[in-house]
C-alpha positions in Angstrom: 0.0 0.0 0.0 1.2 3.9 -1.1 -0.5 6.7 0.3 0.1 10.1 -0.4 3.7 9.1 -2.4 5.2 11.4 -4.9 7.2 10.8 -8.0 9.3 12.9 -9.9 10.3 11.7 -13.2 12.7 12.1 -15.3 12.7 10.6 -18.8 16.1 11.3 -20.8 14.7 8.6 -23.7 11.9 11.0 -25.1 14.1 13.7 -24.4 18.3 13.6 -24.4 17.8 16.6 -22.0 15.5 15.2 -19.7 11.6 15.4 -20.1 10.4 15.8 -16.2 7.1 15.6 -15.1 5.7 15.3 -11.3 2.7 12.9 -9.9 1.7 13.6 -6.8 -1.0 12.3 -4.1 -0.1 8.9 -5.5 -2.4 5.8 -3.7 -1.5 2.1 -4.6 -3.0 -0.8 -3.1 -2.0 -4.5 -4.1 -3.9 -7.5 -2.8 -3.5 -10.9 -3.2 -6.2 -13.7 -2.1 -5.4 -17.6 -1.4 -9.3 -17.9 -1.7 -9.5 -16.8 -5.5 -9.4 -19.5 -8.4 -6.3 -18.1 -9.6 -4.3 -17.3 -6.6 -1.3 -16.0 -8.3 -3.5 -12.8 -9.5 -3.0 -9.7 -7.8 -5.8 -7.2 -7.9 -4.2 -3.4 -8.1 -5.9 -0.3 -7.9 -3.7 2.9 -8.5 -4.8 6.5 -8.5 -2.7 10.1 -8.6 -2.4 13.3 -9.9 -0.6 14.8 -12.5 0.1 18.4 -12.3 0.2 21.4 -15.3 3.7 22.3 -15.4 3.3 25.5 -13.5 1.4 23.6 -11.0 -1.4 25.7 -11.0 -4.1 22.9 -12.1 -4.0 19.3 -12.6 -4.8 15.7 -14.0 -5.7 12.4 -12.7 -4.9 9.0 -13.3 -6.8 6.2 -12.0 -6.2 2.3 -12.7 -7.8 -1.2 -11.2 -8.0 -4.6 -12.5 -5.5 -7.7 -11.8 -1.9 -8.7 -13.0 -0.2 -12.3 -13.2 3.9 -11.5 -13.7 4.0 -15.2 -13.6 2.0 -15.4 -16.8 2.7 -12.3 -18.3 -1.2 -11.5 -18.2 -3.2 -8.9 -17.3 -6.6 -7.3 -16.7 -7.2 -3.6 -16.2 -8.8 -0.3 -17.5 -6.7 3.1 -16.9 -8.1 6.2 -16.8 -6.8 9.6 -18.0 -8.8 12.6 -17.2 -8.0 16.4 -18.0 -4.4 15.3 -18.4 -3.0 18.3 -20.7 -2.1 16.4 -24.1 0.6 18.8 -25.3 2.8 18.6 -22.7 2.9 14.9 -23.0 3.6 15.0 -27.0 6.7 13.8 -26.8 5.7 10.5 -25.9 3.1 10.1 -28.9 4.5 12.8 -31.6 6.1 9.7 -33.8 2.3 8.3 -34.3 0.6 11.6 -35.4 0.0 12.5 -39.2 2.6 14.3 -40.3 -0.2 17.4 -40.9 -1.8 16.6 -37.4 2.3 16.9 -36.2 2.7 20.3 -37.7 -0.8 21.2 -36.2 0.6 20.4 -32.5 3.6 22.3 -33.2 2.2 25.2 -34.2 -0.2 24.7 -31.1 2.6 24.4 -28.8 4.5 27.0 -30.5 1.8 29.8 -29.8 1.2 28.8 -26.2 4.6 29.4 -25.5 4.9 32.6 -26.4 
């Protein structure tokens, strides 16, 4: 179990100069049961927030279903809500349209200025 954990990331594959991002208020629960039919399932439930990058507004993750590592099989739904989509780009960029690409650029391009 995680209550109130924070992590700070720090992803230097997306970015060779580091993309960063926080989430914060992180709660994690893991649970195991001898009395289920497949006892080597664990049940997960996971939810946090993502903060804008000045902090001043924020996004949520939330996650639950089940996991077997022994398998390699899982079960789950994640949810993404009001999670700013730009900031994240460079993580999906490479699967846009090229025009849709441009489109985000400009996007981000005029926000930053």
């Amino acid at each position: 179990i995680i209550k109130n954990g924070i992590l700070n990331l720090i992803d230097k594959r997306v970015e060779p100069s580091g993309f960063s991002f926080k989430v914060k208020e992180i709660e994690l629960n893991l649970h195991t049961s001898l009395l289920s039919t497949s006892p080597l399932n664990i049940s997960f439930f996971l939810k946090a927030n993502v903060p804008s990058e000045d902090e001043k507004s924020s996004g949520a993750i939330s996650a639950d279903g089940w996991i077997n590592w022994l398998k390699k099989d899982m079960k789950g739904e994640i949810k993404l809500t009001d999670l700013d989509a730009l900031r994240f780009l460079p993580y999906y960029e490479k699967y846009l349209p090229s025009s849709l690409n441009k489109l985000c650029d400009s996007l981000t391009n005029s926000i930053i200025k």
